[in-house]
PyMOL commands that place a pseudoatom at each C-alpha (Angstrom):
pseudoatom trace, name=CA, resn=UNK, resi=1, chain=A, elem=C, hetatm=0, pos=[11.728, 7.946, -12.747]
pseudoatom trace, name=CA, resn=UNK, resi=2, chain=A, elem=C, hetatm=0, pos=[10.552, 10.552, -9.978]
pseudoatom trace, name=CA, resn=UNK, resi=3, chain=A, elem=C, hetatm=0, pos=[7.717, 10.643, -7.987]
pseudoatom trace, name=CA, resn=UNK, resi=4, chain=A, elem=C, hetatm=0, pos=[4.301, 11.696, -10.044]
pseudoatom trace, name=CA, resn=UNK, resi=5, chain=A, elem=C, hetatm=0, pos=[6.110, 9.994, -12.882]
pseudoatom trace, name=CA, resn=UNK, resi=6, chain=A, elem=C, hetatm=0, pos=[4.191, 7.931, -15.052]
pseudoatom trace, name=CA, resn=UNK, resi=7, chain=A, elem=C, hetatm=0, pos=[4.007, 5.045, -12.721]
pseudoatom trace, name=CA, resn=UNK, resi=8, chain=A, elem=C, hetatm=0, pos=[2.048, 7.603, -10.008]
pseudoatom trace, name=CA, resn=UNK, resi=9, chain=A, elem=C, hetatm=0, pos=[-1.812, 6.540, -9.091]
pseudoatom trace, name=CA, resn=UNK, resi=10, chain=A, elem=C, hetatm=0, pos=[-4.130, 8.962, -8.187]
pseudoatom trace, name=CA, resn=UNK, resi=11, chain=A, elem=C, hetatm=0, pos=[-5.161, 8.270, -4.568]
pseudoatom trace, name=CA, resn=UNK, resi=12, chain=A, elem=C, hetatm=0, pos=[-3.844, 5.673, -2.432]
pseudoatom trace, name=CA, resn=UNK, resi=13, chain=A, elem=C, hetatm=0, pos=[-5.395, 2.270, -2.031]
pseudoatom trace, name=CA, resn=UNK, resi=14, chain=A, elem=C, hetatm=0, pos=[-5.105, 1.996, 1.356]
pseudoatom trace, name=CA, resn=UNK, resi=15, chain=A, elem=C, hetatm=0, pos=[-4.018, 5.097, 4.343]
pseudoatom trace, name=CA, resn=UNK, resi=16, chain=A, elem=C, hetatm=0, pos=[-4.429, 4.101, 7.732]
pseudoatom trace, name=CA, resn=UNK, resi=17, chain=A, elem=C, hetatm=0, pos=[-2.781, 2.657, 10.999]
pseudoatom trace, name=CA, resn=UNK, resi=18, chain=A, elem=C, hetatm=0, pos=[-2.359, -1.125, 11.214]
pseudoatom trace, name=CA, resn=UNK, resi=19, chain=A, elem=C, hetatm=0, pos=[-2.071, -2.644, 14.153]
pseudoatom trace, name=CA, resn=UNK, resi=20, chain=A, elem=C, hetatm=0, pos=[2.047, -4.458, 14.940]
pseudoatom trace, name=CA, resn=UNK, resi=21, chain=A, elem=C, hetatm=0, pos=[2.848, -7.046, 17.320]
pseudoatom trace, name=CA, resn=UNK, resi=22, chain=A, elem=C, hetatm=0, pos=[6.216, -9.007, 17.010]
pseudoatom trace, name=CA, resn=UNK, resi=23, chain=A, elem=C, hetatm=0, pos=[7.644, -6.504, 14.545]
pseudoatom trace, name=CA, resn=UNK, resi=24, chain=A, elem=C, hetatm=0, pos=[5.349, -7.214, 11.292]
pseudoatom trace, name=CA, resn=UNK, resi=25, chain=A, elem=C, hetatm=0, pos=[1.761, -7.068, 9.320]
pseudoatom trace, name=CA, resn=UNK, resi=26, chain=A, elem=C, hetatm=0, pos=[0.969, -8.323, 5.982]
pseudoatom trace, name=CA, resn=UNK, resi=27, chain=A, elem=C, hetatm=0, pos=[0.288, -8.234, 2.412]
pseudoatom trace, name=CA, resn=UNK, resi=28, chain=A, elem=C, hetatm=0, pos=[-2.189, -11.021, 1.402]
pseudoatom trace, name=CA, resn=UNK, resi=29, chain=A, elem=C, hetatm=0, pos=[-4.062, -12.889, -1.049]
pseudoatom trace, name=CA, resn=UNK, resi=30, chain=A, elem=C, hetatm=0, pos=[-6.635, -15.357, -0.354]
pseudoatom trace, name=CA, resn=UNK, resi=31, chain=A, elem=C, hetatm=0, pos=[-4.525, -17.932, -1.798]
pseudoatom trace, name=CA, resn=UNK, resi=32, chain=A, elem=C, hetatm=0, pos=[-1.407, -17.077, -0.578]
pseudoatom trace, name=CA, resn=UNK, resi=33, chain=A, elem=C, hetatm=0, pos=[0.293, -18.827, 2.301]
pseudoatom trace, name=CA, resn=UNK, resi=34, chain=A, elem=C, hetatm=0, pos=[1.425, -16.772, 5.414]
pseudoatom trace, name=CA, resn=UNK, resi=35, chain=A, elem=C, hetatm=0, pos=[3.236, -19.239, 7.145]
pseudoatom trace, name=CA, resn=UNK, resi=36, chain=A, elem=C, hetatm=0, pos=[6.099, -19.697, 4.346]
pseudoatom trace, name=CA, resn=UNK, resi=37, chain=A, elem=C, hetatm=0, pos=[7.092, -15.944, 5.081]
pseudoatom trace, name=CA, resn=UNK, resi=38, chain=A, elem=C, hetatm=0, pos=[7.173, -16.227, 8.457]
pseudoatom trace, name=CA, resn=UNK, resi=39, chain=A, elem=C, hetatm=0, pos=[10.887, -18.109, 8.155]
pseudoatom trace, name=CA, resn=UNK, resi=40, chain=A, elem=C, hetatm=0, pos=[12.565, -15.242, 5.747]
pseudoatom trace, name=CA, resn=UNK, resi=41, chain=A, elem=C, hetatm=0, pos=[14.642, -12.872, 6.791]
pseudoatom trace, name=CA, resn=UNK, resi=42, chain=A, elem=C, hetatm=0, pos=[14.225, -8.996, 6.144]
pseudoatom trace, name=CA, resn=UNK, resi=43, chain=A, elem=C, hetatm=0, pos=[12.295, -5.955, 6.620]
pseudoatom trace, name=CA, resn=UNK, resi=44, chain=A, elem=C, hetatm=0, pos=[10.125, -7.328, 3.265]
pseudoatom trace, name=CA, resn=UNK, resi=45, chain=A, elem=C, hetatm=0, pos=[9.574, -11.133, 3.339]
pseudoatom trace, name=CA, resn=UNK, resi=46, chain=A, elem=C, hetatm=0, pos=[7.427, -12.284, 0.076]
pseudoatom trace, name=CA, resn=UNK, resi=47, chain=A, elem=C, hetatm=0, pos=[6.417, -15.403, -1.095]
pseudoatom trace, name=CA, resn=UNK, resi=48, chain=A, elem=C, hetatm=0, pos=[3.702, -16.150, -3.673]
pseudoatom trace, name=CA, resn=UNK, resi=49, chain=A, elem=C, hetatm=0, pos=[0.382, -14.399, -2.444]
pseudoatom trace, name=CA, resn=UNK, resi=50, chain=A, elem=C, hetatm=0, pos=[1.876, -13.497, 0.770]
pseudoatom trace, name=CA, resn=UNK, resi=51, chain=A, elem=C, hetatm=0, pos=[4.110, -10.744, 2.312]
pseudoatom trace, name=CA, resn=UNK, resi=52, chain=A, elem=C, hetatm=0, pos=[5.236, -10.054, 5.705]
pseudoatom trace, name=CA, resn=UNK, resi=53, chain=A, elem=C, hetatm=0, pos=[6.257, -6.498, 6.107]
pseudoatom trace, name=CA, resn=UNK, resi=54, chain=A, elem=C, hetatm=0, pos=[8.830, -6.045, 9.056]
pseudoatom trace, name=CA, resn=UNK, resi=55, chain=A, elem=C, hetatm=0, pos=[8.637, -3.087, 11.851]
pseudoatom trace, name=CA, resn=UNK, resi=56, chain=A, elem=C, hetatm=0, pos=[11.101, -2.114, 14.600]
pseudoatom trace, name=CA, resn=UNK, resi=57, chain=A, elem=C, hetatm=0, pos=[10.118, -3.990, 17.897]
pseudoatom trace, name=CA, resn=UNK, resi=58, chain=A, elem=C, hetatm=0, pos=[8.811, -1.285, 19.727]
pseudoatom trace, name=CA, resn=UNK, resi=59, chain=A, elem=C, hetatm=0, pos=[6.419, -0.479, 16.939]
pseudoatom trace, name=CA, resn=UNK, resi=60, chain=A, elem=C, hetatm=0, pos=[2.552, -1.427, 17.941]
pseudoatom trace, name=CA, resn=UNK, resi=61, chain=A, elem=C, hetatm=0, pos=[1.198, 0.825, 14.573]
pseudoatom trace, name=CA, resn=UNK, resi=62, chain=A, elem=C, hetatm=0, pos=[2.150, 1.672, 11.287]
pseudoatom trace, name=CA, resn=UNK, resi=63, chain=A, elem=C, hetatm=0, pos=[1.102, 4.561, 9.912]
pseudoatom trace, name=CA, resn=UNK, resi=64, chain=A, elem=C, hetatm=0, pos=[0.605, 2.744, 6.501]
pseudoatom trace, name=CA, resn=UNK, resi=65, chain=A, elem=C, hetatm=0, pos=[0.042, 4.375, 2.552]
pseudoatom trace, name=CA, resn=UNK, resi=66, chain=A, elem=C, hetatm=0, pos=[-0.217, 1.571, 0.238]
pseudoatom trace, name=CA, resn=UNK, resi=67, chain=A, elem=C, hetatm=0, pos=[0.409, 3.001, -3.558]
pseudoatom trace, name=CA, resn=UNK, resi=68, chain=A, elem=C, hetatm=0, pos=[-0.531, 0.214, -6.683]
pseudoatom trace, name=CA, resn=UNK, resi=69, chain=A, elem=C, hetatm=0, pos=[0.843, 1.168, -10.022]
pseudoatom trace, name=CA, resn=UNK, resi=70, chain=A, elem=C, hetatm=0, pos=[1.051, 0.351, -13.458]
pseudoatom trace, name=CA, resn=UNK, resi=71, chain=A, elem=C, hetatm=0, pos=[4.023, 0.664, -14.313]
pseudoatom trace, name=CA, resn=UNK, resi=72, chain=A, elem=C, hetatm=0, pos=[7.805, 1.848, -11.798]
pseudoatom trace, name=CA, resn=UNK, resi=73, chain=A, elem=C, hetatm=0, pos=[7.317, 4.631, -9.590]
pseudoatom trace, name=CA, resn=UNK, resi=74, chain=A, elem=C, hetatm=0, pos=[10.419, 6.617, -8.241]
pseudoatom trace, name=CA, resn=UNK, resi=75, chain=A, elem=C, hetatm=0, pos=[11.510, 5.051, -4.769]
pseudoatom trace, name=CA, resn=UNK, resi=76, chain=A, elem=C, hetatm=0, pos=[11.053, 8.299, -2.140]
pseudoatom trace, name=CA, resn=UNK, resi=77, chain=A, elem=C, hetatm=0, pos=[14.455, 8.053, -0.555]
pseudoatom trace, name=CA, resn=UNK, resi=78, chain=A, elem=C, hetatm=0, pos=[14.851, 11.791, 0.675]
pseudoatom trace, name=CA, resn=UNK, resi=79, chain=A, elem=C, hetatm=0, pos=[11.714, 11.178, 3.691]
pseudoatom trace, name=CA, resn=UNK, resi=80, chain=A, elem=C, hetatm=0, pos=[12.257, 7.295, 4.737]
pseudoatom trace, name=CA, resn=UNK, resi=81, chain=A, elem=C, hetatm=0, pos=[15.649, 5.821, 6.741]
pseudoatom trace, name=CA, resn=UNK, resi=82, chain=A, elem=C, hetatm=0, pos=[14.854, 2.101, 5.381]
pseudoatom trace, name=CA, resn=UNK, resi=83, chain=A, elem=C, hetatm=0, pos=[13.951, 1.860, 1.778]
pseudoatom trace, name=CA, resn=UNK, resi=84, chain=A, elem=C, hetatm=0, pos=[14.218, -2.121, 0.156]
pseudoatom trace, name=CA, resn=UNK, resi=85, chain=A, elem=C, hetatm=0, pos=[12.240, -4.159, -2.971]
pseudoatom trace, name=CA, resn=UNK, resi=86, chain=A, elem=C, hetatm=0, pos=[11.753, -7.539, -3.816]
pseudoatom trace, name=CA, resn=UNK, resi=87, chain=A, elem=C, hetatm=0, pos=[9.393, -9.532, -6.782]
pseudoatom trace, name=CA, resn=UNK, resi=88, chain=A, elem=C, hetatm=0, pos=[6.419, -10.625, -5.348]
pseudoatom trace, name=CA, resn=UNK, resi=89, chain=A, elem=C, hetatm=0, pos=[4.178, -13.600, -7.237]
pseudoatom trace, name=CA, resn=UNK, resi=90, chain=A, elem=C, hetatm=0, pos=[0.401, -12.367, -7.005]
pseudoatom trace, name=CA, resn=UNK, resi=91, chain=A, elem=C, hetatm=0, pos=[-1.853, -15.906, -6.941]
pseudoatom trace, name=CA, resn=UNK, resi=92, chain=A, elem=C, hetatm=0, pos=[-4.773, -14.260, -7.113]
pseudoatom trace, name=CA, resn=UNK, resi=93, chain=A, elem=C, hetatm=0, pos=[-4.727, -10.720, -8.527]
pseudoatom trace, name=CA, resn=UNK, resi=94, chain=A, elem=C, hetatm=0, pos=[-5.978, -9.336, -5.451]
pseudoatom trace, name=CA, resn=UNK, resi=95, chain=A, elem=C, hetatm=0, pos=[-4.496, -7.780, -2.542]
pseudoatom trace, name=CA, resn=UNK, resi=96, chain=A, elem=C, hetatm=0, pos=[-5.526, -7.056, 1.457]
pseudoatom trace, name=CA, resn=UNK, resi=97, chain=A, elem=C, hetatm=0, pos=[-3.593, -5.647, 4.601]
pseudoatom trace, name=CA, resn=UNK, resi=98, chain=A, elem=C, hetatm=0, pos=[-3.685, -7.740, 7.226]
pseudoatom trace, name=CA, resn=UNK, resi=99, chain=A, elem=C, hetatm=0, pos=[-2.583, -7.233, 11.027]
pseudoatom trace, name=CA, resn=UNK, resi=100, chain=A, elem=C, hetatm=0, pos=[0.143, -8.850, 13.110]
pseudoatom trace, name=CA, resn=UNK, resi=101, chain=A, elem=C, hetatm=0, pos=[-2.260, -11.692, 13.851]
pseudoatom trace, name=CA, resn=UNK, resi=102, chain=A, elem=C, hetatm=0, pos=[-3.980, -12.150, 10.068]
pseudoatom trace, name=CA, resn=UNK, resi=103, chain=A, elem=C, hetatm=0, pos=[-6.860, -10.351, 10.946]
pseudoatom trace, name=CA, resn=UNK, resi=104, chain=A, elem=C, hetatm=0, pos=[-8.081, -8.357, 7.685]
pseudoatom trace, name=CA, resn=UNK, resi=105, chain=A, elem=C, hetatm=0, pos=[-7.588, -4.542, 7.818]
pseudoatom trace, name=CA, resn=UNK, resi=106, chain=A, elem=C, hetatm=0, pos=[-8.821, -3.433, 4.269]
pseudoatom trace, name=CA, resn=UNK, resi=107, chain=A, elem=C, hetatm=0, pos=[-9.168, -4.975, 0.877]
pseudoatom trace, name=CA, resn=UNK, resi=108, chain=A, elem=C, hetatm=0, pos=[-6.749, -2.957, -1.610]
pseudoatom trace, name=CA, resn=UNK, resi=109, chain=A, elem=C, hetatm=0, pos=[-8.783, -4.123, -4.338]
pseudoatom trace, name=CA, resn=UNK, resi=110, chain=A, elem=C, hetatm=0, pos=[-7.487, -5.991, -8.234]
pseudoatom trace, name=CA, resn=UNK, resi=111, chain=A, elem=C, hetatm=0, pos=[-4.349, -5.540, -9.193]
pseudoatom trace, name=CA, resn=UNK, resi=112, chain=A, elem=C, hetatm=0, pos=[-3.260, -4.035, -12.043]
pseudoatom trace, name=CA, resn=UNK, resi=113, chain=A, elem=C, hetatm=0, pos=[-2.408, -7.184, -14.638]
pseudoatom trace, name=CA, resn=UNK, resi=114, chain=A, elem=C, hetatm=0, pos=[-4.125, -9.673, -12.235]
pseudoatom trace, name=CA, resn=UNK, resi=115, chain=A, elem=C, hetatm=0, pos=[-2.668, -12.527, -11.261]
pseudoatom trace, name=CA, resn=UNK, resi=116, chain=A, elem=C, hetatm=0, pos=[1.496, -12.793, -12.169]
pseudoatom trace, name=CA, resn=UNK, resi=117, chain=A, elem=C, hetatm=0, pos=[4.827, -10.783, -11.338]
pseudoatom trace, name=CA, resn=UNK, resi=118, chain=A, elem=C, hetatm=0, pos=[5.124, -7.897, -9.639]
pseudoatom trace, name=CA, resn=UNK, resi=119, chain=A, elem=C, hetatm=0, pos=[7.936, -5.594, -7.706]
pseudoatom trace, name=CA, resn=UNK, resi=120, chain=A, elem=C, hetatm=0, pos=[7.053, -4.407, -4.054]
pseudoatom trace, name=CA, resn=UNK, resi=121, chain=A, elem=C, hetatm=0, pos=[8.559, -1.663, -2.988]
pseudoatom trace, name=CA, resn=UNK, resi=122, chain=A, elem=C, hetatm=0, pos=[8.536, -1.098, 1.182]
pseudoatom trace, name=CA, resn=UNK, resi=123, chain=A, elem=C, hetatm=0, pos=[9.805, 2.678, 2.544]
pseudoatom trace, name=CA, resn=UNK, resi=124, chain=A, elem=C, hetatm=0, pos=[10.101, 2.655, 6.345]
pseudoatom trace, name=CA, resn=UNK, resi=125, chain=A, elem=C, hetatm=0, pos=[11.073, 5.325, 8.893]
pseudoatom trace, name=CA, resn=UNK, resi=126, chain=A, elem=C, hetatm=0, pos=[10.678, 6.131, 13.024]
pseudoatom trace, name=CA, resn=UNK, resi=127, chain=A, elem=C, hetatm=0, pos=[10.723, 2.668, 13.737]
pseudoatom trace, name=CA, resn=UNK, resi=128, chain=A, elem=C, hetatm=0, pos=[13.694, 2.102, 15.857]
pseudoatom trace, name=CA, resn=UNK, resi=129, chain=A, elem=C, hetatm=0, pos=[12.246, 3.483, 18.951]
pseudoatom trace, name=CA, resn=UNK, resi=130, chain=A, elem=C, hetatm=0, pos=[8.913, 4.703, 18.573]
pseudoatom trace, name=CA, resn=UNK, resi=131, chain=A, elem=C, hetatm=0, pos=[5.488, 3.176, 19.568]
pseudoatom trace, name=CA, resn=UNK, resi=132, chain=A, elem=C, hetatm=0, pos=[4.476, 4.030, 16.096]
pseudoatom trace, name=CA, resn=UNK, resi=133, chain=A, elem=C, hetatm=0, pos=[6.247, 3.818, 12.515]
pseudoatom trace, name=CA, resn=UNK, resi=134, chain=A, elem=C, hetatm=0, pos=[5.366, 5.224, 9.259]
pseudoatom trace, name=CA, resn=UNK, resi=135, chain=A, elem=C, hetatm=0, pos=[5.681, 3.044, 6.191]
pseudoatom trace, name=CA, resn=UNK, resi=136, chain=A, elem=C, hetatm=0, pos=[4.947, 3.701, 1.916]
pseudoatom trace, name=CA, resn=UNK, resi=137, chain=A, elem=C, hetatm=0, pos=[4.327, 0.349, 0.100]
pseudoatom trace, name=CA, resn=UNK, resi=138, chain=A, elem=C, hetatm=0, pos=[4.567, 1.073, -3.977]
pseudoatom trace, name=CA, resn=UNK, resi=139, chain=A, elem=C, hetatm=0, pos=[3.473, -2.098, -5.868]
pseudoatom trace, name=CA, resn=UNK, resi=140, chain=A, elem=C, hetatm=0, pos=[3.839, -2.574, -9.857]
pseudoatom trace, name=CA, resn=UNK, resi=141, chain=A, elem=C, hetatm=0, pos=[4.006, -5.035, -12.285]
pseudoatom trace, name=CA, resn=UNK, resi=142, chain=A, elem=C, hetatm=0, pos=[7.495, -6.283, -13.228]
pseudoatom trace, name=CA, resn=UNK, resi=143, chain=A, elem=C, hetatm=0, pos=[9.259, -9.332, -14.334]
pseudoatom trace, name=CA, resn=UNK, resi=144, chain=A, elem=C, hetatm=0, pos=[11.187, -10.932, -11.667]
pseudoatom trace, name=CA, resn=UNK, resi=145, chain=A, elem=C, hetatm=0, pos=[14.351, -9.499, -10.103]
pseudoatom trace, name=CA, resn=UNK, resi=146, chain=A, elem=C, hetatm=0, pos=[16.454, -10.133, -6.984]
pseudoatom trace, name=CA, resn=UNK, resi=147, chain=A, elem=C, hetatm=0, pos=[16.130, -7.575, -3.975]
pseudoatom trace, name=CA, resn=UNK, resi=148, chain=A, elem=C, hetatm=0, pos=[17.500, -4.631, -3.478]
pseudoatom trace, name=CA, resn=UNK, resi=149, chain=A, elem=C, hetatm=0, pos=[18.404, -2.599, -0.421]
pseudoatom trace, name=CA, resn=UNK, resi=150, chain=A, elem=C, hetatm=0, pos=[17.555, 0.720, -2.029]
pseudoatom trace, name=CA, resn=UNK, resi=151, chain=A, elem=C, hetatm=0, pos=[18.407, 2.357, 1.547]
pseudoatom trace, name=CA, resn=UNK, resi=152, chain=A, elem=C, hetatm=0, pos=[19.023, 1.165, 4.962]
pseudoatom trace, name=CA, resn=UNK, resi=153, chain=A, elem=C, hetatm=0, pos=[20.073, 3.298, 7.800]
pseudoatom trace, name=CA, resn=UNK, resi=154, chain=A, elem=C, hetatm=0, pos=[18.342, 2.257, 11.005]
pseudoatom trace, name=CA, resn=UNK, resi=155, chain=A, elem=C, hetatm=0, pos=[19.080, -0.139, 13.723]
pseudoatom trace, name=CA, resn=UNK, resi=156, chain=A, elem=C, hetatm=0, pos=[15.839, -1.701, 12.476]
pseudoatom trace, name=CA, resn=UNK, resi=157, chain=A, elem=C, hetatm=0, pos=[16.975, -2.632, 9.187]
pseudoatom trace, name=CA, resn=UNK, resi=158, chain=A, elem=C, hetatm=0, pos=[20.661, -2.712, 10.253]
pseudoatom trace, name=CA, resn=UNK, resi=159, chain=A, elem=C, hetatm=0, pos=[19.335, -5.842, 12.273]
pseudoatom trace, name=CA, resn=UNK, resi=160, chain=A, elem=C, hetatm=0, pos=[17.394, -7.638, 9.741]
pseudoatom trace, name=CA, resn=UNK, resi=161, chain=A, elem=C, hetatm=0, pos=[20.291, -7.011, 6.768]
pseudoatom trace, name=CA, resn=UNK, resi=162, chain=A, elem=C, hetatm=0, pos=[23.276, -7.942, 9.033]
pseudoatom trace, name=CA, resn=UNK, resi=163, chain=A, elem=C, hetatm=0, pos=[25.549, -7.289, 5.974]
pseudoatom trace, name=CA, resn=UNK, resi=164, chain=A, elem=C, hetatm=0, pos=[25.206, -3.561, 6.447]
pseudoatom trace, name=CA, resn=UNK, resi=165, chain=A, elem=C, hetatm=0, pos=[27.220, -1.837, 8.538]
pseudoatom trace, name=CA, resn=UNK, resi=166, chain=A, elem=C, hetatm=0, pos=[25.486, 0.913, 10.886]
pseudoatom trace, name=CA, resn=UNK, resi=167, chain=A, elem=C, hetatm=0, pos=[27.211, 3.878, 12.425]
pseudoatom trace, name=CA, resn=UNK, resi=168, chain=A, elem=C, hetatm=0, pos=[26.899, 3.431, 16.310]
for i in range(1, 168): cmd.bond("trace and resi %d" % i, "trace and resi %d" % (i + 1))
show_as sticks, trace
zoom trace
């Protein structure tokens, strides 16, 4: 499916800078638990209510869109270097970004189908050197599936998915 598809929202939930430190912000729920992410490995880190969203290290914003569907957008590919997707358990049915530090940026509002299974889809690009990165989040409801490195061509996410090899 393409971009505008069927699975296209009207306006974004969420466009706006969040604040980085140590290379990530976050996806919550209030009854999710940010501390289980913090171990994972990856530029998208979910666990059930919780996601940590990973950043190049010199990033201290992200210029942040945060899309939620109803059913599989197309991934945008063509205008992102790092493009990867994982399942991601909503406890709650409702979702917030949250800084580097868990401080609360903006309440995205319900989610689609509530509480239950969703995909999360996480586009990344300028990250490898700059002070600020840009980043597309595309959420839907989905049955479970194992991630997928849709796209990954910076040092940034050459670094957190060691198993791709980078052109030096």
């Amino acid at each position: 499916m393409t971009s505008g598809g069927p699975g296209e929202s009207g306006e974004p939930r969420f466009q706006d800078a969040v604040e980085v430190r140590f290379a990530h912000f976050f996806l919550g729920e209030p009854g999710g638990r940010p501390e289980r992410c913090l171990a994972e490995r990856g530029l998208l880190s979910p666990t059930p209510g919780w996601v940590r969203c990973t950043t190049g290290a010199g990033a201290c914003w992200v210029d942040l869109t945060v899309r939620v569907h109803r059913s599989e957008p197309g991934p945008n590919l063509a205008e992102y270097e790092d493009v990867v997707e994982s399942s991601y358990e909503s406890t709650d049915g409702e979702l917030s970004v949250f800084t580097w530090s868990r401080r609360l940026v903006r309440y995205l509002g319900e989610l689609p189908e509530g509480p239950g299974s969703y995909r999360i889809r996480y586009h990344l690009r300028d990250c490898d050197k700059a002070v600020a990165g840009v980043g597309l989040i595309q959420l839907w409801p989905a049955p479970p599936a194992p991630p997928a490195e849709l796209k990954i061509s910076s040092n940034t996410a050459g670094f957190w998915h060691p198993s791709r090899s980078l052109p030096c």
